[in-house]
C-alpha positions as CSV (number, residue, x, y, z in Angstrom):
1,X,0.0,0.0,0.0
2,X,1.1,3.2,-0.9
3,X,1.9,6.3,1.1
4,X,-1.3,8.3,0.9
5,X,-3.0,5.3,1.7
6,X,-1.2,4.8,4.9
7,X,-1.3,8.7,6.1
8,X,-5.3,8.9,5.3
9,X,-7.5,8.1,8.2
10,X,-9.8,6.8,5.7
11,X,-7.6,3.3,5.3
12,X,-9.4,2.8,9.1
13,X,-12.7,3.2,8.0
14,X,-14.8,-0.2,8.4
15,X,-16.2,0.2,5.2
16,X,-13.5,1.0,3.4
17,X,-11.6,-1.8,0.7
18,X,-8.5,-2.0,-0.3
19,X,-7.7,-1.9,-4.0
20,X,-4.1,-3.6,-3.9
21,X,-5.8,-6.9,-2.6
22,X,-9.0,-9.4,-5.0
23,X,-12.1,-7.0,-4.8
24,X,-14.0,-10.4,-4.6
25,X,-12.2,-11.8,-1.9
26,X,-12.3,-7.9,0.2
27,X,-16.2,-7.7,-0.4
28,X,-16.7,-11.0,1.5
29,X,-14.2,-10.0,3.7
30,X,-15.7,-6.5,4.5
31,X,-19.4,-8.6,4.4
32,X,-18.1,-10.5,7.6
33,X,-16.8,-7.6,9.4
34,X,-20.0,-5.8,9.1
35,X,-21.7,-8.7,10.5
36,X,-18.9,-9.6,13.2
37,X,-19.6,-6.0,14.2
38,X,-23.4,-6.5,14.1
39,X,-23.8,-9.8,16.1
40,X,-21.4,-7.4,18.6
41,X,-24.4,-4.9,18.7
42,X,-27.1,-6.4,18.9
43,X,-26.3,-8.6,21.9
44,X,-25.7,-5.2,23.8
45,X,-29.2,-4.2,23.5
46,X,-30.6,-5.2,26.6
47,X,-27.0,-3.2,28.5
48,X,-27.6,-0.5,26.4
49,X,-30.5,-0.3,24.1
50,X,-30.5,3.4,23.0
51,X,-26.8,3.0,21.0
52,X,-26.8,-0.5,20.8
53,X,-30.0,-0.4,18.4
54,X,-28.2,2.6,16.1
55,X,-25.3,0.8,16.3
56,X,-26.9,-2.6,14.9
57,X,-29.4,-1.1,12.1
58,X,-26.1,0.9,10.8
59,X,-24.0,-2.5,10.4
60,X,-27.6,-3.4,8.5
61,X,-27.6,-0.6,6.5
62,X,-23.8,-0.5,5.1
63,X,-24.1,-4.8,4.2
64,X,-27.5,-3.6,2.1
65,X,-25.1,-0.9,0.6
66,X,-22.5,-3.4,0.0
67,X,-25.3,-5.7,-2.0
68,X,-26.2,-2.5,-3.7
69,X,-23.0,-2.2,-5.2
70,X,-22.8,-5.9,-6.6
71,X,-26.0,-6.0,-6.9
72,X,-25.5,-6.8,-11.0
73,X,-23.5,-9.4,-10.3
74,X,-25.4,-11.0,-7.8
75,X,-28.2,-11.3,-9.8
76,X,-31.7,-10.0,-8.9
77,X,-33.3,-13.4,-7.4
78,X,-30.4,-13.5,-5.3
79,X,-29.8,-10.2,-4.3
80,X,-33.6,-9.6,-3.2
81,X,-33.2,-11.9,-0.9
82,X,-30.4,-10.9,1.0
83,X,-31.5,-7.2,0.4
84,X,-35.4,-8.0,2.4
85,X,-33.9,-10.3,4.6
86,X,-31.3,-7.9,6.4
87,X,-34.4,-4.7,5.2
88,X,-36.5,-6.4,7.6
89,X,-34.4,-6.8,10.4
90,X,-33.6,-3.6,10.6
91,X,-37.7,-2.7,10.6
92,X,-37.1,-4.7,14.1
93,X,-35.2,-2.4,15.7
94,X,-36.7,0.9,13.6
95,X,-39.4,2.2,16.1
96,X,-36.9,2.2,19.1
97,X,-34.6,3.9,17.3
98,X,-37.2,6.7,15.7
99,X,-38.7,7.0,19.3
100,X,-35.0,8.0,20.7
101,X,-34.6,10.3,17.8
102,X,-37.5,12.5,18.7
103,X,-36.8,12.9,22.8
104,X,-33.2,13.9,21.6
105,X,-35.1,16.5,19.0
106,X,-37.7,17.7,20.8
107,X,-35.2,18.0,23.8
108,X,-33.0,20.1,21.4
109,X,-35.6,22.3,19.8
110,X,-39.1,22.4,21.4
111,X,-38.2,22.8,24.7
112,X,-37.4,26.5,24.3
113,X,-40.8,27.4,23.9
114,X,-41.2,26.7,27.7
115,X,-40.4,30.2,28.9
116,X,-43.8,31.7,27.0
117,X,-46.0,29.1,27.8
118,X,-47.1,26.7,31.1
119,X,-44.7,23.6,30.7
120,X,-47.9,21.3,31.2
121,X,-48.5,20.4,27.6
122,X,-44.9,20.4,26.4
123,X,-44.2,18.1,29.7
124,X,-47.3,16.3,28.7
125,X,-45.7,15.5,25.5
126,X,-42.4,14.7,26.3
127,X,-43.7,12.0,28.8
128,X,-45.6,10.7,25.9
129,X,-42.9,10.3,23.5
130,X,-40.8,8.7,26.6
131,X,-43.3,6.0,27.3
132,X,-43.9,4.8,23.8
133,X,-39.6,4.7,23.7
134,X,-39.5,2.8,26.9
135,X,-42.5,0.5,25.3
136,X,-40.4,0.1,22.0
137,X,-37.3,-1.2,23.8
138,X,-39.2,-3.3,26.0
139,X,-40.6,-5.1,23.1
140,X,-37.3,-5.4,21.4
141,X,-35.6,-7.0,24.4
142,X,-38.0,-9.6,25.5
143,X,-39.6,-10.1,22.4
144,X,-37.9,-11.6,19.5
145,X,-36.2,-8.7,17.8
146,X,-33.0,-9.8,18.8
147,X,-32.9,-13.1,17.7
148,X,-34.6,-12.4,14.2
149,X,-31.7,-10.1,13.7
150,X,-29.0,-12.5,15.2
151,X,-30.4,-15.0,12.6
152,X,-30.8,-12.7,9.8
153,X,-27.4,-11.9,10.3
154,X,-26.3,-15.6,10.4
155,X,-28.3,-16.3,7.3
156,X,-26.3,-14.2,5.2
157,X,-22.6,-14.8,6.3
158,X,-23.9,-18.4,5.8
159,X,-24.3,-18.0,2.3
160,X,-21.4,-14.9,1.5
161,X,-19.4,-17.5,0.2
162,X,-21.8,-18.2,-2.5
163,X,-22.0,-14.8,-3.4
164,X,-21.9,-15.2,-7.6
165,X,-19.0,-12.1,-7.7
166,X,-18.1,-13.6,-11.1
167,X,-17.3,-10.0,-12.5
168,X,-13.8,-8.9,-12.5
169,X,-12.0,-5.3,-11.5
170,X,-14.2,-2.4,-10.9
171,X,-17.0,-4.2,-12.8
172,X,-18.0,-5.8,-10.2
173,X,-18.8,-2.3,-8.7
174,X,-19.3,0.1,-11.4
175,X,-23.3,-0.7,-12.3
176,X,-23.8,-0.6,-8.7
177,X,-22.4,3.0,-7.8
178,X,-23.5,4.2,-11.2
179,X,-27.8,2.8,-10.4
180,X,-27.1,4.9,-6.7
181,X,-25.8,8.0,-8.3
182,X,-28.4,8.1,-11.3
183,X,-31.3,7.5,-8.4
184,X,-29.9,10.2,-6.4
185,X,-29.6,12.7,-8.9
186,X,-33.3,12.2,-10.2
187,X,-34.1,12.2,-6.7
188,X,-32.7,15.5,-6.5
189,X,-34.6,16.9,-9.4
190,X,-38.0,15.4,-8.2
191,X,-37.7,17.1,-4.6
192,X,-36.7,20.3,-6.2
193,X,-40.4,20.2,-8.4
194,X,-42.5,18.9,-5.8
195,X,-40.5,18.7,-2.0
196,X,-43.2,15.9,-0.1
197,X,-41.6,15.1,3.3
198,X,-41.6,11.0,1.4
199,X,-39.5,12.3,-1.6
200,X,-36.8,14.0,0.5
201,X,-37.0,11.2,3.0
202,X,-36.3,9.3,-0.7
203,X,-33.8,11.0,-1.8
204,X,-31.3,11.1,1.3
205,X,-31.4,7.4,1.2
206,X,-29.6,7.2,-1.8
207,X,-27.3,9.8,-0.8
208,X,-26.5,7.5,2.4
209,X,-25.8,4.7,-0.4
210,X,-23.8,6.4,-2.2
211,X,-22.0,7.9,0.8
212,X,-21.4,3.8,2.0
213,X,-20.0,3.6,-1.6
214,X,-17.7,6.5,-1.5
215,X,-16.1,5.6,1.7
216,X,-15.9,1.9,0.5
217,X,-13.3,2.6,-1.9
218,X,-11.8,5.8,-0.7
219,X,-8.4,4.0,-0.9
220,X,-8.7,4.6,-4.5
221,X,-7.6,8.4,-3.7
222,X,-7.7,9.1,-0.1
223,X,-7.3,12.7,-0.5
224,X,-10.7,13.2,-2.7
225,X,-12.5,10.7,-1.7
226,X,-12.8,11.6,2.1
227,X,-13.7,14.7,1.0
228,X,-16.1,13.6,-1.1
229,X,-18.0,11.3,1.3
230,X,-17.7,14.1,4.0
231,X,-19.6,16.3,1.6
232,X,-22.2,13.8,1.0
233,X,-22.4,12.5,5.1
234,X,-23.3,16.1,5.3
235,X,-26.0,16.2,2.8
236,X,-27.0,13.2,4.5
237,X,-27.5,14.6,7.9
238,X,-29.3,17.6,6.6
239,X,-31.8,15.7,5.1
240,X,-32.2,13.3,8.1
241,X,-32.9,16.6,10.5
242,X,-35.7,17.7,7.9
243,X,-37.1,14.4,8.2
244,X,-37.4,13.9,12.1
245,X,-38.7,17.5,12.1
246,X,-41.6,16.3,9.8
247,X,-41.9,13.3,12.1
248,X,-42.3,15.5,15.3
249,X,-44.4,17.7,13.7
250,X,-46.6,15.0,13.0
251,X,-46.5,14.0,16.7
252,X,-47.5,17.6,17.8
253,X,-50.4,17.3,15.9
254,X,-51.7,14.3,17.7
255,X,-50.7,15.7,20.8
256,X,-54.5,16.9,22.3
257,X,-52.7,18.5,25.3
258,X,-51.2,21.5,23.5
259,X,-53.2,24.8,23.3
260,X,-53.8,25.6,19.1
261,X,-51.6,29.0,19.8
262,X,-48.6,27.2,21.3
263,X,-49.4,24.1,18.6
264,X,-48.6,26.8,15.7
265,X,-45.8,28.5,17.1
266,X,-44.2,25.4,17.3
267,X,-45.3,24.4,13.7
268,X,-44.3,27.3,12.3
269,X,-40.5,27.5,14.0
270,X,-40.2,23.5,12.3
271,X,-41.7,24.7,8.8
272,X,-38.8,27.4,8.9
273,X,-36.2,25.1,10.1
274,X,-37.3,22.7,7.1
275,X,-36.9,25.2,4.4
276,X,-33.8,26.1,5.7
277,X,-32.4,23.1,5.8
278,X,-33.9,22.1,2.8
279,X,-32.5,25.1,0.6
280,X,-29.2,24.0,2.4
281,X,-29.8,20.6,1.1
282,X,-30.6,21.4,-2.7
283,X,-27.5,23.8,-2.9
284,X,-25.0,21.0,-1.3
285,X,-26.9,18.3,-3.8
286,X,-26.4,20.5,-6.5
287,X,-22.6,20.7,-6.1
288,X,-22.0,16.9,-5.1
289,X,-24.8,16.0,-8.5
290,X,-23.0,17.9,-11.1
291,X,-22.2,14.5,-13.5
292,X,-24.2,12.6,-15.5
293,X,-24.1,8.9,-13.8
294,X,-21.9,7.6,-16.9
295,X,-19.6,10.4,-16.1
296,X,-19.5,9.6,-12.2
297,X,-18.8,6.1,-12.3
298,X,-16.2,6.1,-15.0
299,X,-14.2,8.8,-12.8
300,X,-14.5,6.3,-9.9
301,X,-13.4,3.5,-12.3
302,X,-10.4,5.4,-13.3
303,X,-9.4,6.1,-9.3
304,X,-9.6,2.7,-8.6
305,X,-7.6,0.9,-11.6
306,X,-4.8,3.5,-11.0
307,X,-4.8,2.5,-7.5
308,X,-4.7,-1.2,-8.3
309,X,-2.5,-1.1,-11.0
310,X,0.4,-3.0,-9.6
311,X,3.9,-0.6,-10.1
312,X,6.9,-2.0,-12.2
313,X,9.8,-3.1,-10.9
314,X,12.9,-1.0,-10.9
315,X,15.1,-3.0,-13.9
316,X,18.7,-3.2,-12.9
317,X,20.6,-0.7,-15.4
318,X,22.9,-2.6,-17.9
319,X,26.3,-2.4,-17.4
């Protein structure tokens, strides 16, 4: 391995592959890692729910990134079923994890509208969101949540080393990271025409994708790569506040305990919050979107074959 490979803390990153080693035999690899690390989470749960459950449906989202990107060679009978196995183990652990989300937001945000009004309602609600969390991790750790997941994730290492990655070089990955980037970019445009809460919520989960992807083979060129998946982690996170703001909101409305003036104060301080985050979003998606996917995927082919091409040996000058 080269030196800019060494000196980039990217090389650390669990996700990321190296390009001087068989791509085959590092997807497998990195597949068991993720799921090492999962099995590893998900027996936490009951010491520590609250990380624990993030940890585990991240491990679950980065191996359905990693089927994404050989998805072609995979084939689609076979990837569907390791894509819904490992989607719906994830929906396991979902609810206790969105339920954590919105105490942490509403803690953040909400709270500040205390000093105008009587803390009744807002306590009200806050209680409410606790109990249905406390309810959500109660079912997770003595229902069966944990051992759908621990077999879900046995399933699939189980069969990784029948994973058809008959494809060789960066063609195993190419139609992969070139499907994510063409979704996200139409994505893009669609939110731009009509911004529903569902398309936005659309559209930032194939910027996580491709974000999994970027980071995966940041090895290829440390230096723009990192800066490239920081960019879109960003774009990510912006989009993922807009969303659990439209989740709240949706909360406050059910919430019958909160007076209709303090009900549309609070509205109206998320609606603001979402366009600004949104116009944040667009202008960062703009930026990161500027290829066509053809044009995106042959740039990350050429990063990668340069760093896997093996250098030539230094010939002894003739004497």
């Amino acid at each position: 391995m080269n030196n800019v490979l060494n000196q980039s803390p990217l090389i650390h990153d669990h996700l990321a592959v190296n390009p001087s080693e068989l791509l085959q035999d590092e997807i497998r690899r990195l597949a068991r890692d993720l799921i090492r690390a999962g099995h590893e989470h998900v027996s936490e749960i009951g010491q520590n729910p609250v990380v624990s459950v993030h940890q585990t449906r991240k491990r679950l989202k980065e191996l359905r990134a990693l089927l994404r990107m050989v998805r072609d060679s995979l084939g689609h009978q076979f990837y569907r079923t390791e894509n819904i196995r490992l989607r719906d183990a994830g929906r396991l652990l979902s609810h206790a994890r969105d339920c954590a989300v919105l105490i942490a937001l509403f803690d953040e945000h909400f709270t500040r509208f205390g000093r105008d009004y009587s803390t009744y309602a807002l306590k009200a609600v806050r209680e409410g969101l606790y109990k249905e969390h406390q309810e959500a991790v109660e079912a997770v750790v003595k229902g069966n949540a944990i051992q759908e997941v621990q077999n879900a994730l046995q399933q699939t290492e189980e069969r990784i080393a029948m994973w058809p990655l008959h494809r060789k070089d960066f063609s195993l990955l190419m139609d992969g990271i070139w499907r994510v980037y063409r979704r996200g970019l139409g994505r893009l445009h669609k939110t731009r025409i009509n911004p529903t809460d569902e398309r936005l919520h659309e559209w930032r989960k194939q910027v996580k994708y491709l974000w999994y992807h970027t980071r995966m083979i940041a090895p290829a060129w440390p230096p723009l790569l990192s800066g490239l998946a920081k960019a879109l982690h960003n774009l990510s996170e912006t989009l993922g506040d807009d969303h659990d703001l439209s989740v709240l909101t949706h909360k406050l409305h059910e919430a019958s305990s909160i007076p209709s003036d303090l009900l549309l104060s609070q509205l109206y301080w998320a609606r603001q919050q979402q366009e600004r985050l949104r116009r944040e979003a667009w202008s960062l998606g703009a930026r990161l979107y500027t290829e066509s996917p053809k044009a995106f995927s042959a740039r990350m082919k050429t990063y990668w074959v340069s760093a896997a091409r093996p250098s030539k040996p230094q010939q002894t000058p003739q004497r």
